[in-house]
Residue frames relative to the residue before (quaternion, step in Angstrom):
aa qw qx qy qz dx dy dz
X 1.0000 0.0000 0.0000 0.0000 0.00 0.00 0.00
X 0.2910 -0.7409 0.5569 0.2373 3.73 -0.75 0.84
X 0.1068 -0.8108 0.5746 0.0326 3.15 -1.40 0.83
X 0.5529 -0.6079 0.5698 0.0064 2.87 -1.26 1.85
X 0.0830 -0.5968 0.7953 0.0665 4.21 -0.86 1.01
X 0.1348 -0.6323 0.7622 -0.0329 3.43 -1.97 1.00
X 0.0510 0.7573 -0.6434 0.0995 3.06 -0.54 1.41
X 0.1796 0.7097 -0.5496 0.4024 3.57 0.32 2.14
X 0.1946 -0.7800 0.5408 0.2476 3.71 -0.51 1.44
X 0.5222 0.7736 -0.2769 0.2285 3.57 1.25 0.08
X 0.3578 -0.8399 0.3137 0.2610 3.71 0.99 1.31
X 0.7231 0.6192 -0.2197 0.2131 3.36 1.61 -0.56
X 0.5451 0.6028 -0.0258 0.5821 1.95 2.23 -1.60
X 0.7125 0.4788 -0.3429 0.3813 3.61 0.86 -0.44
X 0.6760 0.4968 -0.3008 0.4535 3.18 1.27 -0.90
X 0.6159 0.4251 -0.3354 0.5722 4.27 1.12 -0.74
X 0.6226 0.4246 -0.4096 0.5141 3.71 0.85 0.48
X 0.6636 0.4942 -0.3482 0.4406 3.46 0.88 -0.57
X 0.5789 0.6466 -0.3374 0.3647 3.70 1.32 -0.76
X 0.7860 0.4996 -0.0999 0.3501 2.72 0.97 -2.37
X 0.4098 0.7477 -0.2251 0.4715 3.58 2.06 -0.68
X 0.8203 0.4510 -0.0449 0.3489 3.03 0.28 -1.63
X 0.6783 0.5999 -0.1652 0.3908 3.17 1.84 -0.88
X 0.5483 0.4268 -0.2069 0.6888 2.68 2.02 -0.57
X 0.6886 -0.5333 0.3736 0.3191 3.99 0.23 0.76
X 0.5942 0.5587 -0.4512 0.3622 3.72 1.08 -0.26
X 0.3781 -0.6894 0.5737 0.2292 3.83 -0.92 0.56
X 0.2632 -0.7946 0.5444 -0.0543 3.65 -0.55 1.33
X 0.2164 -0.7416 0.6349 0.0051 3.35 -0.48 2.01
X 0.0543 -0.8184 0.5533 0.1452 3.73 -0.64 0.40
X 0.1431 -0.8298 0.5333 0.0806 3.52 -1.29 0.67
X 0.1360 -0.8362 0.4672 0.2530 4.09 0.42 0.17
X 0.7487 0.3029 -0.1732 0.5636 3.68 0.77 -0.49
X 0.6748 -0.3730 0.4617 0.4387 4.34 -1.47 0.49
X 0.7944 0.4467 -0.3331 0.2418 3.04 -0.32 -1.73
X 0.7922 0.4139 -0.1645 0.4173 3.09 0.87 -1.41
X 0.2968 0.7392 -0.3337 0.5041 3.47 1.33 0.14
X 0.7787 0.4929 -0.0545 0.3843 2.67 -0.19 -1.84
X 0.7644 0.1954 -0.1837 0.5864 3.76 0.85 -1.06
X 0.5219 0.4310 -0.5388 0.5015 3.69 0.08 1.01
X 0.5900 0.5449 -0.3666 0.4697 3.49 1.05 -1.10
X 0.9474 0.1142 -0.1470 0.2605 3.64 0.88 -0.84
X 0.3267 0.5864 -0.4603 0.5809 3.08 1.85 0.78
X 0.8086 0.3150 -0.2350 0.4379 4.06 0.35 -0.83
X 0.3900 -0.7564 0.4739 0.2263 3.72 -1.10 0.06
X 0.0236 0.8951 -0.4453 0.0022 3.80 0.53 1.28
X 0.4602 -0.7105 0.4297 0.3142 3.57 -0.92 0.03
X 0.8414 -0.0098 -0.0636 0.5365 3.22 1.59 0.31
X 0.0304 0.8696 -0.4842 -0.0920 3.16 -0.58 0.54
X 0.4044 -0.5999 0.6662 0.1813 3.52 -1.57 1.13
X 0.0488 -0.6755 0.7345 -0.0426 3.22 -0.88 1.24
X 0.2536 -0.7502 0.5985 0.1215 3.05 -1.88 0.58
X 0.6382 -0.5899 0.3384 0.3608 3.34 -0.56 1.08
X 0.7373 0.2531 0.0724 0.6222 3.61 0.26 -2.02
X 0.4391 0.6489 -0.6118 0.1090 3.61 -1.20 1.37
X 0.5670 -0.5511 0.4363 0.4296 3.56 -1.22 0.54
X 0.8693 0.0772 -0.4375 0.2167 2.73 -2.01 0.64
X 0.7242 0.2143 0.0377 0.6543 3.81 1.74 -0.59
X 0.0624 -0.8193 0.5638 0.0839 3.68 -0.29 1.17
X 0.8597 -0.3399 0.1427 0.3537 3.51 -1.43 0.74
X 0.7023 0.5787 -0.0844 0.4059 2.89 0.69 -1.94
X 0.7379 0.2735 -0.2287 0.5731 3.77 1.02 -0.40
X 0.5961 0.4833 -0.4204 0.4841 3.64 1.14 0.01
X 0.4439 0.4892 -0.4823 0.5753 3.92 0.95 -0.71
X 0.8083 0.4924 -0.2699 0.1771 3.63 -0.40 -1.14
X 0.6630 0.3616 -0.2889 0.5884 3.08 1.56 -0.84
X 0.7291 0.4522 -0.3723 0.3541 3.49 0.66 -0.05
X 0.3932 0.6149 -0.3319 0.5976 3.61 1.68 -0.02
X 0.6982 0.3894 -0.3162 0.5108 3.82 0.93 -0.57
X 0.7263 0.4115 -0.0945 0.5424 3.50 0.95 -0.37
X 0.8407 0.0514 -0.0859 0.5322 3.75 -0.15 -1.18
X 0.0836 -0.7889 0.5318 0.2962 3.72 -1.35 -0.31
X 0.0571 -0.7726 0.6040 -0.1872 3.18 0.69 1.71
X 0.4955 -0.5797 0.5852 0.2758 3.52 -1.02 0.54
X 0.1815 -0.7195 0.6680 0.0552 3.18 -1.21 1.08
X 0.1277 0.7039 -0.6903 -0.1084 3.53 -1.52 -0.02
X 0.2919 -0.8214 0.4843 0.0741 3.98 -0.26 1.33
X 0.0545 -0.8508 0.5207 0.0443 3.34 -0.65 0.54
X 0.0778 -0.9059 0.4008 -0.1121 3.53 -0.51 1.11
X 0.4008 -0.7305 0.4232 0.3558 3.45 -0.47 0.71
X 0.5622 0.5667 -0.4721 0.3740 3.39 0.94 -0.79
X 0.2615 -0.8097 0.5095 0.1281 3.68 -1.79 -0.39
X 0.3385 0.7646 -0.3447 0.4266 2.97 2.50 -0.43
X 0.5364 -0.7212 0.3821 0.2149 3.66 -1.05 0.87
X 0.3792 0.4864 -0.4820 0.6223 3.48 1.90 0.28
X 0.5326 0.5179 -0.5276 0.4120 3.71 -0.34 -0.22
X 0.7254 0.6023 -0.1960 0.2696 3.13 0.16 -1.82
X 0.7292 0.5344 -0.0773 0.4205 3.00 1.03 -1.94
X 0.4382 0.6931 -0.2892 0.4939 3.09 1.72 -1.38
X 0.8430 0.4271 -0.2313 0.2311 3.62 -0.41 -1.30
X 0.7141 0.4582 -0.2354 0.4740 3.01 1.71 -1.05
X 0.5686 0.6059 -0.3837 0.4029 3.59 1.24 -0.60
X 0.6769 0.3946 -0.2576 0.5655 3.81 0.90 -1.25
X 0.9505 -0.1978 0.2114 0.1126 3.96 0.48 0.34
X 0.6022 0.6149 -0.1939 0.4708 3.00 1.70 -1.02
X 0.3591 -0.7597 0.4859 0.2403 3.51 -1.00 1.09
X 0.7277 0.0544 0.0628 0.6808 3.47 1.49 -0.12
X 0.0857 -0.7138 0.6936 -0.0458 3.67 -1.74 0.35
X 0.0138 -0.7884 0.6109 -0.0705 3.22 -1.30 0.94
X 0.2783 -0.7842 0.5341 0.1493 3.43 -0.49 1.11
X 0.2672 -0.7862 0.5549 0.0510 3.37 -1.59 0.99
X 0.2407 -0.2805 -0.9267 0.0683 1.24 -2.66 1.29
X 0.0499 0.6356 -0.7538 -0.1591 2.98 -1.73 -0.23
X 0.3920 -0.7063 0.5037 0.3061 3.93 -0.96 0.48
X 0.7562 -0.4336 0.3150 0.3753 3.26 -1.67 1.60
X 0.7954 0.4544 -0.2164 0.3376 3.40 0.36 -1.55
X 0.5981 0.5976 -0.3145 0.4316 3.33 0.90 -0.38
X 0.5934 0.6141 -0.2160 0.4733 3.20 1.30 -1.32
X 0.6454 0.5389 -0.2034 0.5017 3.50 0.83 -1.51
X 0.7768 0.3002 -0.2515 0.4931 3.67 0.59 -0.53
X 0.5870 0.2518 -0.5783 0.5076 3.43 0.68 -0.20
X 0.5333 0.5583 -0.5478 0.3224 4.16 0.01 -0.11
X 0.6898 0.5039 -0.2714 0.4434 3.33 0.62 -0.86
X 0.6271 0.6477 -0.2513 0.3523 3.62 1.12 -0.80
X 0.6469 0.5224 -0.1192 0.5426 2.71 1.69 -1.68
X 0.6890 0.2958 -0.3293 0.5739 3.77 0.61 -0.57
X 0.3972 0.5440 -0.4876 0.5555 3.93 0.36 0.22
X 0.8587 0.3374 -0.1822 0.3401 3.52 -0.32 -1.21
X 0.5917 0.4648 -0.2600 0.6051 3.41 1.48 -0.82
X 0.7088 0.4667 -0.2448 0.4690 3.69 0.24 -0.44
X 0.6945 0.2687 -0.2213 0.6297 3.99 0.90 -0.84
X 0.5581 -0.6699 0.3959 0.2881 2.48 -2.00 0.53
X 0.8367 -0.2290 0.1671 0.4685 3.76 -1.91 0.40
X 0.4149 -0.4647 0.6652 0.4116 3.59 -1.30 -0.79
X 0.9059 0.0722 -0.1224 0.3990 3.37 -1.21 0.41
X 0.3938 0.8164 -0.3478 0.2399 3.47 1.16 0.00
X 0.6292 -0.5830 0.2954 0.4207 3.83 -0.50 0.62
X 0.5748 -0.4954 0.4233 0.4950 3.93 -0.91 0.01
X 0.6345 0.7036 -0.1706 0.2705 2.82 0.76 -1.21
X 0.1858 -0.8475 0.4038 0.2902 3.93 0.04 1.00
X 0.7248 0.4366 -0.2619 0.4642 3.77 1.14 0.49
X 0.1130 -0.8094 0.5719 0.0707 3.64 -0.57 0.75
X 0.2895 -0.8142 0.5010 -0.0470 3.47 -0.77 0.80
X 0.0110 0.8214 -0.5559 0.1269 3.64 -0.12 1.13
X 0.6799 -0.4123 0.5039 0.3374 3.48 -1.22 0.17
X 0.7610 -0.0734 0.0664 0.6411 3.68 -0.04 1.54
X 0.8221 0.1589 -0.2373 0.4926 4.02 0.22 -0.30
X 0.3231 -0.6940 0.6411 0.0546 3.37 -1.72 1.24
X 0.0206 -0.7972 0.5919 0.1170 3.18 -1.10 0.57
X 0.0006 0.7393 -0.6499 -0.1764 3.71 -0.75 0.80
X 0.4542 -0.7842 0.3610 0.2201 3.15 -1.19 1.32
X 0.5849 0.7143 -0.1114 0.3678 3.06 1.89 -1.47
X 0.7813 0.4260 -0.1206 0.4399 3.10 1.66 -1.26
X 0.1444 -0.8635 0.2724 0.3992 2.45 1.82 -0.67
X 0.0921 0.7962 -0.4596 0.3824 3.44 1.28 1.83
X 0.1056 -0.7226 0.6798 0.0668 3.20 -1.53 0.95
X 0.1094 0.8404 -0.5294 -0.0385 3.54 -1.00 0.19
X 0.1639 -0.6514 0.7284 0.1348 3.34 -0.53 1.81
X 0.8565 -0.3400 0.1265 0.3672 3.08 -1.90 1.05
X 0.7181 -0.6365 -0.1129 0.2578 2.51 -0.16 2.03
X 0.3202 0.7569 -0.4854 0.2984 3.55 1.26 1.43
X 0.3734 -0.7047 0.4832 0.3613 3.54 -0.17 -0.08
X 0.3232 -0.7623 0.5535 0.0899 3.11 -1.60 1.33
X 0.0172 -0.8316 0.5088 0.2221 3.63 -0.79 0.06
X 0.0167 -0.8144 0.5736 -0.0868 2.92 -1.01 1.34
X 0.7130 -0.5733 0.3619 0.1786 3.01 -1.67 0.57
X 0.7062 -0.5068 0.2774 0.4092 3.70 -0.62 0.65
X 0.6839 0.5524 -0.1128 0.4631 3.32 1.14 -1.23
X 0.5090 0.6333 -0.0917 0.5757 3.15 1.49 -1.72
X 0.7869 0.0125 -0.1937 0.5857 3.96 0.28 -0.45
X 0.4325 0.5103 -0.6499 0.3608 3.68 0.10 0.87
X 0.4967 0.6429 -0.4061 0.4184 3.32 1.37 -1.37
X 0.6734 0.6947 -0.1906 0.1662 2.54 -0.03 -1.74
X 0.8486 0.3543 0.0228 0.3922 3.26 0.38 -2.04
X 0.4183 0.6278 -0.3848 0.5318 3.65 2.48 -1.09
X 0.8410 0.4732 -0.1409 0.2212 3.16 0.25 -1.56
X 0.5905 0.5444 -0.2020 0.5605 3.47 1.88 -0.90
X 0.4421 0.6713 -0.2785 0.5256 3.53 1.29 -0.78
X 0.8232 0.0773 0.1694 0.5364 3.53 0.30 -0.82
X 0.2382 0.8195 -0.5210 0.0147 3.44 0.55 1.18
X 0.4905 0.6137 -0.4166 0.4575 3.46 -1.04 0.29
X 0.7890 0.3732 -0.2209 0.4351 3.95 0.63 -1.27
X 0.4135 -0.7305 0.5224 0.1502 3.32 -0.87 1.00
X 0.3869 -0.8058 0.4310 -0.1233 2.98 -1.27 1.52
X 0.1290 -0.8784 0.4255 0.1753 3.59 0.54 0.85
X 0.7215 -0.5460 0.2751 0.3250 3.74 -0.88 0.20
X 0.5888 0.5283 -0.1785 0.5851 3.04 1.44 -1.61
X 0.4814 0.6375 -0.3012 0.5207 4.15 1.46 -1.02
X 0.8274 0.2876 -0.1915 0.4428 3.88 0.23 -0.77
X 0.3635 0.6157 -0.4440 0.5400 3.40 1.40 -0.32
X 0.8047 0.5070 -0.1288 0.2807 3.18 -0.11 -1.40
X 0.8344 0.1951 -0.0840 0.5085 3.14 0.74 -0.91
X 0.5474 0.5378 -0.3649 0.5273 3.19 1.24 -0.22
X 0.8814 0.0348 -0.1165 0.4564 3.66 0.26 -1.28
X 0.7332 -0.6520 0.1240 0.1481 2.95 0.85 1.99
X 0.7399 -0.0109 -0.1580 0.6538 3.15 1.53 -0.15
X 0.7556 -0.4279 0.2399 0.4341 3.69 -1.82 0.29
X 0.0616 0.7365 -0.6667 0.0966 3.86 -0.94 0.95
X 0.1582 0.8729 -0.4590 0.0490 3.16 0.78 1.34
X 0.5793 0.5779 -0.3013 0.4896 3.55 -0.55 0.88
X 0.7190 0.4227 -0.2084 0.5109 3.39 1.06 -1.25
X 0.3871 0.7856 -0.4650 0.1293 4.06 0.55 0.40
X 0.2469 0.5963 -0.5300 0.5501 3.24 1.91 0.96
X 0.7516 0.3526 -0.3420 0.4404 3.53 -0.03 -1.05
X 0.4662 0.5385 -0.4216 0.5612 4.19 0.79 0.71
X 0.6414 0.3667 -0.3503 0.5756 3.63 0.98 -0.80
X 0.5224 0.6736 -0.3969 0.3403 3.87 0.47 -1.38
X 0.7751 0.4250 -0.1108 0.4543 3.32 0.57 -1.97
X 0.5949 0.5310 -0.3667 0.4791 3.93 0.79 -0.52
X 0.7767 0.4609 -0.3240 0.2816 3.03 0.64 -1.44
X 0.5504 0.6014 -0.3532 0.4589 3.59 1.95 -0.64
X 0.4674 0.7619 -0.2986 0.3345 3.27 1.56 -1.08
X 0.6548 0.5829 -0.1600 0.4537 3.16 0.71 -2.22
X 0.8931 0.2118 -0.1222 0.3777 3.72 0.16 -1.72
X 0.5618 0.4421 -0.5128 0.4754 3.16 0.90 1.15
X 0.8342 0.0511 -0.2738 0.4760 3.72 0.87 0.18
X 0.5749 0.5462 -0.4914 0.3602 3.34 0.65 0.32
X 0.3413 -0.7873 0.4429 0.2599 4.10 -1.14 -0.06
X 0.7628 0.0793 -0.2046 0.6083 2.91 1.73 0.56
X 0.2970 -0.8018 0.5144 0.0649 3.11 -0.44 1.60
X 0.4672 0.5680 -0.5434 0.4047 3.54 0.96 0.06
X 0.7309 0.1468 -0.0936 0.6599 3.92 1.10 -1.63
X 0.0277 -0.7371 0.6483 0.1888 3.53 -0.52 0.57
X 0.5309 -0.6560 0.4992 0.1963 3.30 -1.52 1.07
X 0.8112 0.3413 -0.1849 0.4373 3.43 0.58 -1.23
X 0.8551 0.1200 -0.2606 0.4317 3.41 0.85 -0.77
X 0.1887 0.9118 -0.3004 -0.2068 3.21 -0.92 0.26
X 0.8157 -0.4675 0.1998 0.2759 3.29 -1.24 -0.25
X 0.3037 -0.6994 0.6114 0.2117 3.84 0.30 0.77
X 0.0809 -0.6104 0.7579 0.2153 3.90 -1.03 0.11
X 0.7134 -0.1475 -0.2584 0.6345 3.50 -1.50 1.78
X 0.8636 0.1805 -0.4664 0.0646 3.26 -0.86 0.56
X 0.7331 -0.4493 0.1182 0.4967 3.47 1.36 -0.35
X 0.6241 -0.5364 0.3485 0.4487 3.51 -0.05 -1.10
X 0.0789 -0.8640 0.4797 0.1313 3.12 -1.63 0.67
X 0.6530 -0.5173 0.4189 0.3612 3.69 -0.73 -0.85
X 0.1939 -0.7215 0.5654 0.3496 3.86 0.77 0.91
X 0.1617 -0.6777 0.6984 0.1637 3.15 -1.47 0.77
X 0.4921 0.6138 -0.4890 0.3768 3.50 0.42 0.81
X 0.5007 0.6429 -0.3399 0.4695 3.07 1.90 -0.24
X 0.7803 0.4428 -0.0683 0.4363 3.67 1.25 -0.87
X 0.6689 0.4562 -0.4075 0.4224 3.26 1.63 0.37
């Protein structure tokens, strides 16, 4: 059974999530306060987590962050606010998705389902093959493993989609508005900062100099690619 953490200090919201959860076979870990969130989120291994934006003792925005440094559970934040800095906010620090409240059960349920769909299948355009091979870096697609000479990397849901679109097919250039799309599965036009955000986390977890990065890079005007010099 997959299990969904809820880190929501709202008694209402936790409890018409725990029903609607449960109805659907997922097992619902609850948390009412950050702190405590925050340590289940990173002592236990969930298949998703509802984060809230605004909580006591620990707010969203610094739990996504420590757990983006550490785990790559799938996140999806929810927030009362609606202002387009929120928005931006959630995806830049990490989030695989975000949903502003009220928001309806059913909506929720499908962007949940989207998110574990996407984390769980494989890339777009990516190779049959369930393993990609670079100069010094492994990819296992299946496991969804990385390995910088031979250390493990951890990355983020987003972080290896990049990753694997972009290895998959090195050499081909990759516009911004191009990874939006295909990466976070549906149209997020506008937000192609939150494409830089995610590279740049991308970059300083496997590259050794983020000033020249070797593996990924940068297209000037057009976006970014995969050195294919890494793969011959």
């Amino acid at each position: 059974m997959k299990e969904i953490l809820i880190i929501e200090d709202d008694p209402e919201i936790l409890k018409l999530l725990e029903i609607h959860l449960t109805d659907l076979s997922y097992r619902p870990v609850k948390a009412l306060d950050g702190a405590l969130g925050l340590k289940l989120a990173l002592e236990n291994d969930y298949d998703l987590i509802l984060l809230d934006l605004t909580l006591p003792t620990l707010d969203g925005v610094e739990i996504c962050k420590r757990l983006r440094s550490e785990k790559n559970t799938p996140v999806i934040m929810l927030t009362a606010k609606s202002e387009e800095i929120d928005r931006v906010l959630g995806l830049e620090i990490g989030a695989d998705d975000y949903i502003t409240k009220p928001f309806s059960i059913r909506e929720l349920l499908a962007r949940i389902k989207a998110v574990m769909r996407r984390t769980s299948s494989k890339t777009l355009e990516e190779k049959d093959s369930s393993a990609i091979s670079a100069e010094g870096l492994q990819i296992d697609i299946d496991k969804r493993k990385v390995l910088l000479e031979d250390k493990k990397v951890e990355l983020s849901p987003k972080e290896f989609e990049l990753l694997v679109l972009m290895a998959s097919n090195p050499g081909r250039n990759y516009t911004r508005t191009e990874l939006l799309n295909m990466i976070w599965g549906y149209n997020f036009e506008g937000y192609e900062h939150t494409v830089n955000s995610h590279i740049n986390r991308l970059r300083a977890k496997i590259e050794s100099d983020m000033a020249n990065p070797s593996y990924i890079l940068t297209t000037w005007g057009v976006g970014y690619k995969f050195n294919e010099d890494k793969t011959r």
